[in-house]
Backbone as JSON Lines, residues from 0, in Angstrom:
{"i":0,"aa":"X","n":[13.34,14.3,10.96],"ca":[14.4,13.97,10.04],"c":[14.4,12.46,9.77]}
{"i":1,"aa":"X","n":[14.35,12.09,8.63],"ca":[14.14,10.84,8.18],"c":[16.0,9.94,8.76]}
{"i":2,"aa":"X","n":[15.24,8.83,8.75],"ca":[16.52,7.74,9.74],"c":[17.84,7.28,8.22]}
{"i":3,"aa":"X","n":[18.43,6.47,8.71],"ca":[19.37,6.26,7.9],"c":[19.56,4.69,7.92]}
{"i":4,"aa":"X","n":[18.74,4.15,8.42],"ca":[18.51,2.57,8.86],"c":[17.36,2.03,8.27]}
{"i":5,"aa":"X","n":[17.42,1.27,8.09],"ca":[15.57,0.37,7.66],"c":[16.16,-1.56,8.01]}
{"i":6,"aa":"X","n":[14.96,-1.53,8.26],"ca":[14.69,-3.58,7.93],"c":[13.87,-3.99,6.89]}
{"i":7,"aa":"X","n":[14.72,-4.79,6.7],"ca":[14.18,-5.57,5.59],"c":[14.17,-7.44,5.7]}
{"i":8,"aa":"X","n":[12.96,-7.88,4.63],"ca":[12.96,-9.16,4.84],"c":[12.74,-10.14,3.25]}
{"i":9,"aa":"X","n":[13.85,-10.95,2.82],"ca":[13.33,-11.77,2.29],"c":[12.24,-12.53,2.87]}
{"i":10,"aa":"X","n":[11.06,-12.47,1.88],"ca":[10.01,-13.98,2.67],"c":[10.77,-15.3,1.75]}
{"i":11,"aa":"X","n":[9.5,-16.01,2.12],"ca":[10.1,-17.62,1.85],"c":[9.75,-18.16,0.59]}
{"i":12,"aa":"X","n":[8.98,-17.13,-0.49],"ca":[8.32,-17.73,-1.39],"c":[9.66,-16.76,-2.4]}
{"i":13,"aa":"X","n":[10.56,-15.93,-2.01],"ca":[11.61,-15.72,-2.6],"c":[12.99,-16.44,-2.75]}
{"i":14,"aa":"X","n":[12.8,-16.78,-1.38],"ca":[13.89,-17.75,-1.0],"c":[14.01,-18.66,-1.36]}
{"i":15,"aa":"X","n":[12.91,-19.55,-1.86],"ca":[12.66,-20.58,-2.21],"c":[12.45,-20.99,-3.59]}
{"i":16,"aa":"X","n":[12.38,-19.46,-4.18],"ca":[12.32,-19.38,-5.99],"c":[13.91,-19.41,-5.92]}
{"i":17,"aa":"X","n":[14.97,-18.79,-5.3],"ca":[16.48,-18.65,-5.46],"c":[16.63,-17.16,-6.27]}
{"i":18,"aa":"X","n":[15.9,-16.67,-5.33],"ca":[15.99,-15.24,-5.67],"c":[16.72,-14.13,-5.0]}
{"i":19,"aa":"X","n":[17.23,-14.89,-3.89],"ca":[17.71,-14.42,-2.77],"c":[19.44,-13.12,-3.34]}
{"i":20,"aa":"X","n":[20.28,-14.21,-4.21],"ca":[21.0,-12.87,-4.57],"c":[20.75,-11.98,-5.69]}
{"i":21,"aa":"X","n":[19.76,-12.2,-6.15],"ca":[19.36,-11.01,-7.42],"c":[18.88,-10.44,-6.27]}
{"i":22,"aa":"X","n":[18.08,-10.03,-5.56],"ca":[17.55,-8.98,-4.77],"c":[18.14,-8.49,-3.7]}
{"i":23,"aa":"X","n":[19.26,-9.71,-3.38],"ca":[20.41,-8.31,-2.83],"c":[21.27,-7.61,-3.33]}
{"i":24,"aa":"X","n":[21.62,-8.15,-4.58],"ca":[22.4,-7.39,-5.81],"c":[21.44,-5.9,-6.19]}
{"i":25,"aa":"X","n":[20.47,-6.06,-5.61],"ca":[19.44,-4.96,-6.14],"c":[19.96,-3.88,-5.45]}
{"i":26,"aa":"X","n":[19.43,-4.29,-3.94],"ca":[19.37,-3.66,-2.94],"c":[20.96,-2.63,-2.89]}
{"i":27,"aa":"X","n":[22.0,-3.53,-2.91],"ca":[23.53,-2.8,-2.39],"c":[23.26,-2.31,-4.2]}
{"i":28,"aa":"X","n":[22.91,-2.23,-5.14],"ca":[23.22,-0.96,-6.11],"c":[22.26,-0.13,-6.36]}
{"i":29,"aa":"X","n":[21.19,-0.03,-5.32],"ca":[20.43,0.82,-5.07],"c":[21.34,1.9,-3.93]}
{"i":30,"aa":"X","n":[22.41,1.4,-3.26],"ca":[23.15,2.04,-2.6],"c":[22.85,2.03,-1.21]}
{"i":31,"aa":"X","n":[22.26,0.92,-0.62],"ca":[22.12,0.28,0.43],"c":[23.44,-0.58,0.85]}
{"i":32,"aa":"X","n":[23.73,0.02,2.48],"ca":[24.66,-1.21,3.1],"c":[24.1,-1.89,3.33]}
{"i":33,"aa":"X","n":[24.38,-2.94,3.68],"ca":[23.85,-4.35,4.47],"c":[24.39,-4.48,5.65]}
{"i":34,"aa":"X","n":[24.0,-3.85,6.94],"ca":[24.46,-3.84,8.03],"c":[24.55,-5.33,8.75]}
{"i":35,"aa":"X","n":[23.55,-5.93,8.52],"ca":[23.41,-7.11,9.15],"c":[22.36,-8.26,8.55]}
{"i":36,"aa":"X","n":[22.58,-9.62,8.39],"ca":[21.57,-10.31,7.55],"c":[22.42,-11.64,7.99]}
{"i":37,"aa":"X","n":[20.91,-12.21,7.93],"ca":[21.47,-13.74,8.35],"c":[20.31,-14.71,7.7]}
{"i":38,"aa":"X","n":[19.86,-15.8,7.27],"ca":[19.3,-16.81,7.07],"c":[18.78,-17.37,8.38]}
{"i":39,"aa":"X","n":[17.35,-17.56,8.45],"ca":[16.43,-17.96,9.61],"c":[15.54,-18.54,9.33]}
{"i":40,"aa":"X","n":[14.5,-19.38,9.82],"ca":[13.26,-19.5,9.9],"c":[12.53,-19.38,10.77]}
{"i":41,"aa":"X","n":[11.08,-18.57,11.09],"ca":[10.41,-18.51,11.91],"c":[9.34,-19.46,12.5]}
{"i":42,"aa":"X","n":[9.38,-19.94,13.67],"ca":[8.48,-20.77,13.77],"c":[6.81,-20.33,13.72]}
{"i":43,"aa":"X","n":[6.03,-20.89,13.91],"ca":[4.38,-20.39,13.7],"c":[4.49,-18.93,14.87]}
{"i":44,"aa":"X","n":[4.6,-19.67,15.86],"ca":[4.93,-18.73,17.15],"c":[5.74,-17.62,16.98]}
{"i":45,"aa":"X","n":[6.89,-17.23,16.31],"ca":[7.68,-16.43,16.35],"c":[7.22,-15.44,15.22]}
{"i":46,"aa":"X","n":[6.4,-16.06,14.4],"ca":[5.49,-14.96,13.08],"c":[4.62,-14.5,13.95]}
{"i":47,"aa":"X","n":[3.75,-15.26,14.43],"ca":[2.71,-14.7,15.03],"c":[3.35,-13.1,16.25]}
{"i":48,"aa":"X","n":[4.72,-13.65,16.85],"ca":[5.14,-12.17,17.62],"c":[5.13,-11.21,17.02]}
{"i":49,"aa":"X","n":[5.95,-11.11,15.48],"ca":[6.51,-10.46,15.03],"c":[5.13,-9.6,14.27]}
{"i":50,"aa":"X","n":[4.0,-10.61,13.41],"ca":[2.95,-9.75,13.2],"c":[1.93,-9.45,14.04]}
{"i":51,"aa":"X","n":[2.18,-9.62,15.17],"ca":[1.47,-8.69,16.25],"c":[0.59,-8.04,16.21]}
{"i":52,"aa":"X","n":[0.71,-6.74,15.37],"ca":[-0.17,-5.79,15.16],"c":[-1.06,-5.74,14.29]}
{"i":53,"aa":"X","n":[-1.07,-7.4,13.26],"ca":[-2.18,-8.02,12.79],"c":[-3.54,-8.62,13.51]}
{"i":54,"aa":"X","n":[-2.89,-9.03,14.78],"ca":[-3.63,-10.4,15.28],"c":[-5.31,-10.15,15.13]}
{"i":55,"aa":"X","n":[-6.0,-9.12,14.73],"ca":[-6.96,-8.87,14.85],"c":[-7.67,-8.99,13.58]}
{"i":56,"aa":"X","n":[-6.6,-9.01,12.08],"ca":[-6.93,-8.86,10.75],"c":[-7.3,-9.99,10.96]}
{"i":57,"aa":"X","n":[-8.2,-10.52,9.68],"ca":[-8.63,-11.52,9.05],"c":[-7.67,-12.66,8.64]}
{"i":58,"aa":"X","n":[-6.73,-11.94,8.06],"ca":[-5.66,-12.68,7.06],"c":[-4.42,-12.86,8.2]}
{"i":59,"aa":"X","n":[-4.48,-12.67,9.35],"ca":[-3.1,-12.91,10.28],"c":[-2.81,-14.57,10.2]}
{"i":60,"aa":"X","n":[-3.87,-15.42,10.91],"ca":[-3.45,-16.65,10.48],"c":[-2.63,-16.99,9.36]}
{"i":61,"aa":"X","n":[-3.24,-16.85,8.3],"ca":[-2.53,-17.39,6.91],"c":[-1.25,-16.57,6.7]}
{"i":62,"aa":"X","n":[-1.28,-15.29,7.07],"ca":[0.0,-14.42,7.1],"c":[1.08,-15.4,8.16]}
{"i":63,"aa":"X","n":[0.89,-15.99,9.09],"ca":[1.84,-16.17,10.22],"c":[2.39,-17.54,9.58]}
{"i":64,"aa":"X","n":[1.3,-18.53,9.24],"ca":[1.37,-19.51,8.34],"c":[2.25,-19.96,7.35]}
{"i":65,"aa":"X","n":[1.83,-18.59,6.11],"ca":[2.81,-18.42,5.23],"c":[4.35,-18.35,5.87]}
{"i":66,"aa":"X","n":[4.73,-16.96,6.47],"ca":[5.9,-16.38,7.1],"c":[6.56,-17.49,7.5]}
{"i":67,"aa":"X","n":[6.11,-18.91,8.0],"ca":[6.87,-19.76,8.88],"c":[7.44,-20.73,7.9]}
{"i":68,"aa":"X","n":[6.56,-21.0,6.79],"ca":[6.64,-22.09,6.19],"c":[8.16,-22.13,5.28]}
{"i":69,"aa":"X","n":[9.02,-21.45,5.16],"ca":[10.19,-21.56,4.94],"c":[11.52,-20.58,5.3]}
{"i":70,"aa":"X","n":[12.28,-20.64,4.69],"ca":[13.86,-19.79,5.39],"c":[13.58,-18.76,4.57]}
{"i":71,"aa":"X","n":[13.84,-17.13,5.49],"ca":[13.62,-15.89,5.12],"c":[14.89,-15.5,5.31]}
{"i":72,"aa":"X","n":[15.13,-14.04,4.97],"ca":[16.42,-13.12,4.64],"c":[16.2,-12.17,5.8]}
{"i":73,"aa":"X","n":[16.38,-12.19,6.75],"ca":[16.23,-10.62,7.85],"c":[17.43,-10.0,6.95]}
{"i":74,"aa":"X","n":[17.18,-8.66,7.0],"ca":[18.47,-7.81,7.12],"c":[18.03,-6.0,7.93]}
{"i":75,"aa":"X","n":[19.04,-5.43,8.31],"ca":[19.18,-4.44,8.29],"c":[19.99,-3.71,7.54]}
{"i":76,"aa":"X","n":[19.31,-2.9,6.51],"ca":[20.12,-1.89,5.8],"c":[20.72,-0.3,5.87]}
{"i":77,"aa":"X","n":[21.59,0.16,5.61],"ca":[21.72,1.88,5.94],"c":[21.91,2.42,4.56]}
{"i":78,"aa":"X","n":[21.43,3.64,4.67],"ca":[21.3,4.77,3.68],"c":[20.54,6.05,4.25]}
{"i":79,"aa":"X","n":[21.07,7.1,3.21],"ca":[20.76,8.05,4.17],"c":[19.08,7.94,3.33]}
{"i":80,"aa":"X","n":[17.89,8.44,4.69],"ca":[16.49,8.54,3.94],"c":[16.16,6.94,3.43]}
{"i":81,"aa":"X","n":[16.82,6.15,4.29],"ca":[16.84,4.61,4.28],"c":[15.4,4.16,4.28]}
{"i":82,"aa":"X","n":[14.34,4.63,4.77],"ca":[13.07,3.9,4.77],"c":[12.47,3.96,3.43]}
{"i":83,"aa":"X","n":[12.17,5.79,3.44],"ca":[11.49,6.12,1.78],"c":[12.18,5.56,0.42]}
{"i":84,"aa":"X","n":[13.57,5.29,0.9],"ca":[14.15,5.15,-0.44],"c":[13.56,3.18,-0.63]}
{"i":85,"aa":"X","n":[14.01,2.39,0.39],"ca":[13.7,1.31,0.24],"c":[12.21,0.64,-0.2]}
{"i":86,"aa":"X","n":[11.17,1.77,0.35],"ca":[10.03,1.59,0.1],"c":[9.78,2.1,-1.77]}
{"i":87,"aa":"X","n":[10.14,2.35,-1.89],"ca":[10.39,3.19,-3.98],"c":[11.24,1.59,-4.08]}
{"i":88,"aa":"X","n":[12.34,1.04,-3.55],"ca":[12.49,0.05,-4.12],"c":[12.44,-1.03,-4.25]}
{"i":89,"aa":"X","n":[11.25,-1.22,-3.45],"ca":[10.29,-2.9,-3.65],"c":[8.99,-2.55,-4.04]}
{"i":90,"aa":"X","n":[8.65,-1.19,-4.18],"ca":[7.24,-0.89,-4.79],"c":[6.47,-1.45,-4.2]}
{"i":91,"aa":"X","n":[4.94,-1.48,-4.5],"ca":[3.71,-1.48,-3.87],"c":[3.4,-3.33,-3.83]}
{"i":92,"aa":"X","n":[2.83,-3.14,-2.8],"ca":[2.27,-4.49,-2.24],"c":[1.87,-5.53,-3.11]}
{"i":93,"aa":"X","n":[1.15,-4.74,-3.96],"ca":[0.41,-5.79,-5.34],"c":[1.56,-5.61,-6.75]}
{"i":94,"aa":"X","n":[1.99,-7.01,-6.33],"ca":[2.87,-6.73,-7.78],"c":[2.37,-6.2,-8.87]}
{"i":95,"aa":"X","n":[1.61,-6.01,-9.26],"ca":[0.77,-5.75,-10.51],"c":[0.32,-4.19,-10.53]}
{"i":96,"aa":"X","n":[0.53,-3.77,-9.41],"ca":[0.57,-2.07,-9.25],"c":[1.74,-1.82,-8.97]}
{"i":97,"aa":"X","n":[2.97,-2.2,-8.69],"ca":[4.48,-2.24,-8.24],"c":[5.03,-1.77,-10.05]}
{"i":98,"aa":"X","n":[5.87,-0.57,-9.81],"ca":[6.39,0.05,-10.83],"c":[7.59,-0.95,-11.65]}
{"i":99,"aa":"X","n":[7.71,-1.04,-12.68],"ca":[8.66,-1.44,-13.05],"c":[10.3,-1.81,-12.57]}
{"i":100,"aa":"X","n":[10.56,-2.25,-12.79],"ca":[12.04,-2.4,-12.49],"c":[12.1,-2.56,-10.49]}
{"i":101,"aa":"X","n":[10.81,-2.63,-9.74],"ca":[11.13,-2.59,-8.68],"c":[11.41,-4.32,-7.73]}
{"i":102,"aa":"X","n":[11.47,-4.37,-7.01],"ca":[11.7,-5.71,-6.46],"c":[10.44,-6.43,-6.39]}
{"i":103,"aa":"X","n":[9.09,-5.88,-5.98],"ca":[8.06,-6.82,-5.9],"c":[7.6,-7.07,-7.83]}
{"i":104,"aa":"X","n":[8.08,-6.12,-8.46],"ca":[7.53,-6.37,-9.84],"c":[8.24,-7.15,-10.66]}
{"i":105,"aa":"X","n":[9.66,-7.37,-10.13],"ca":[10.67,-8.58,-10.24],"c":[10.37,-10.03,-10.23]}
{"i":106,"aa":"X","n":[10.3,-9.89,-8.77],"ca":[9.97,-11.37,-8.44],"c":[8.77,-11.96,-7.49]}
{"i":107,"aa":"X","n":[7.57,-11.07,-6.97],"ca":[6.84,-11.35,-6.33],"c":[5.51,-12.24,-7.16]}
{"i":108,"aa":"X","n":[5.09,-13.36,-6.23],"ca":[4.01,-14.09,-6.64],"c":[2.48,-13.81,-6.81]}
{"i":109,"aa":"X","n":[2.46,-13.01,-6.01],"ca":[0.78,-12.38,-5.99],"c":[1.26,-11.02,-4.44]}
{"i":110,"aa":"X","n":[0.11,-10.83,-3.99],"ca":[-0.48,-9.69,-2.68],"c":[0.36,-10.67,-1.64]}
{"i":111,"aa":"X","n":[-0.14,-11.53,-1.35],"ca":[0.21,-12.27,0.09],"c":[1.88,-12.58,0.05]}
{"i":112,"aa":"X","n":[1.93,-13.44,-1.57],"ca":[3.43,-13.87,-1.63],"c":[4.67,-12.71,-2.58]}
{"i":113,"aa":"X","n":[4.52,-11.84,-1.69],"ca":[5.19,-10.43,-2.31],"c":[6.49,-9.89,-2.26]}
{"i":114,"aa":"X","n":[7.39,-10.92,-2.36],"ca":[8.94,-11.82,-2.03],"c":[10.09,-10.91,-1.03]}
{"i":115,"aa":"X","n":[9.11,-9.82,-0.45],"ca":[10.09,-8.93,0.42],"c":[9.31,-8.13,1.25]}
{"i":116,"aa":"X","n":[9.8,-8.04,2.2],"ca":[9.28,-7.03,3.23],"c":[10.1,-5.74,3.59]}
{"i":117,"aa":"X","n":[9.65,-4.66,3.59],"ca":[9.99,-3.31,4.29],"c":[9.47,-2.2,5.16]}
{"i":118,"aa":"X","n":[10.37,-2.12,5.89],"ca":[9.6,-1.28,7.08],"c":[9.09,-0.09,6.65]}
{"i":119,"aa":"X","n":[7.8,0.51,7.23],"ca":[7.26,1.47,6.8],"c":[7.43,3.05,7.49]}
{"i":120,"aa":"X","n":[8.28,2.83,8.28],"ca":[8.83,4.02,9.34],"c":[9.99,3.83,9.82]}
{"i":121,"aa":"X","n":[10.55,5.02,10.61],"ca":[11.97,4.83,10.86],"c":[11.99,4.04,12.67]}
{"i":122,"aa":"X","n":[10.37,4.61,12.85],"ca":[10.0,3.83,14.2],"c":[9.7,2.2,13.8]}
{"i":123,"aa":"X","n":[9.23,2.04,13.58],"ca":[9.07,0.54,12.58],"c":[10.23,-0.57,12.63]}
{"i":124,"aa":"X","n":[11.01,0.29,11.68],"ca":[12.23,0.12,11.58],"c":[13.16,-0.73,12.43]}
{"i":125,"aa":"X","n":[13.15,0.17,13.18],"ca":[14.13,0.04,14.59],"c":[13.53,-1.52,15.25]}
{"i":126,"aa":"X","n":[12.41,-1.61,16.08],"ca":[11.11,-2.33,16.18],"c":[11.65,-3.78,15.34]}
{"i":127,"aa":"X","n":[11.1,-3.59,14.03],"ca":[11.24,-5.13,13.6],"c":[12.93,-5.51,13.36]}
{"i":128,"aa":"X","n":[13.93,-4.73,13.08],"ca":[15.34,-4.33,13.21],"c":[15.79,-5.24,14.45]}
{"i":129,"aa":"X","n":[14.95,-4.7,15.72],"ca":[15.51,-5.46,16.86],"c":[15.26,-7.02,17.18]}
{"i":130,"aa":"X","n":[13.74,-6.98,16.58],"ca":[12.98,-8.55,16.38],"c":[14.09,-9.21,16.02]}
{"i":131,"aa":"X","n":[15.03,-9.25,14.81],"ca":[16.2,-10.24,14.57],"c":[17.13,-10.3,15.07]}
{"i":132,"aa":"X","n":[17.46,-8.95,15.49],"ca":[19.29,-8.48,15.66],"c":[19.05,-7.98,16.95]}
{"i":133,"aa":"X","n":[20.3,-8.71,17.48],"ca":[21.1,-7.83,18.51],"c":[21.47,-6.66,18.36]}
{"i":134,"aa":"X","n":[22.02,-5.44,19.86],"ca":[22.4,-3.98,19.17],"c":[24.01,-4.26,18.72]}
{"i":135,"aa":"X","n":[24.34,-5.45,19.25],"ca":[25.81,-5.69,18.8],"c":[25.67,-6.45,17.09]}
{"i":136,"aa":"X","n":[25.09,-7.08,16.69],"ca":[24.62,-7.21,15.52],"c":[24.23,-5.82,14.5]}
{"i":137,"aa":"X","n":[22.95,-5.28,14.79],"ca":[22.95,-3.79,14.05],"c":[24.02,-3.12,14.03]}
{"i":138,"aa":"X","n":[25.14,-3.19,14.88],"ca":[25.55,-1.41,14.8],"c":[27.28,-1.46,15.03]}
């Protein structure tokens, strides 16, 4: 049974365009709560935890790199079928294959600088969910 939770992330190449409330204006009338969200930055070290399950790609450096180099959006959102639906609404990785009207076809810069992140499971979820937030924070 699909979860009712997801994480989500402004990156920094959104944040830094001032894109930050058009894409949460998106998000809550897509019919997403906003359980929890705060303004952060990650240090080199603290990207590198979080993409972890890169460390072996090619592109992790420059991924951890990027991720640090300015203030991101954590949030946790709820809805019911919260992952699939969020993933339909930032569309595909490559803006340029990302459907219309979706968040990466909005405002994303290229593949790497793709102005949002979303979890791809409800296990996932939870996982990078906790990376920011406390359970007194989430819930």
């Amino acid at each position: 049974m699909a979860g009712n939770k997801t994480f989500t992330m402004i990156k920094p190449d959104a944040v830094s365009a001032g894109n930050t409330g058009a894409i949460t204006k998106m998000i809550e009338e897509a019919g997403f709560r906003i359980v929890a969200i705060k303004k952060t930055q990650l240090s080199p070290e603290k990207a590198g935890e979080f993409y972890a399950v890169h460390k072996a790609r090619p592109f992790y450096k420059d991924l951890c790199s990027y991720m640090s180099s300015g203030a991101i959006i954590p949030m946790i959102l709820e809805k019911d079928n919260a992952v699939e639906d969020f993933r339909k609404l930032i569309g595909a990785t490559d803006p340029t294959k990302a459907a219309d009207g979706t968040i990466r076809k909005l405002f994303a810069k290229s593949i790497e600088a793709n102005a949002i992140h979303g979890s791809d499971s409800d296990e996932n979820a939870a996982i990078e969910g906790s990376f920011f937030f406390s359970n007194t924070e989430r819930f």
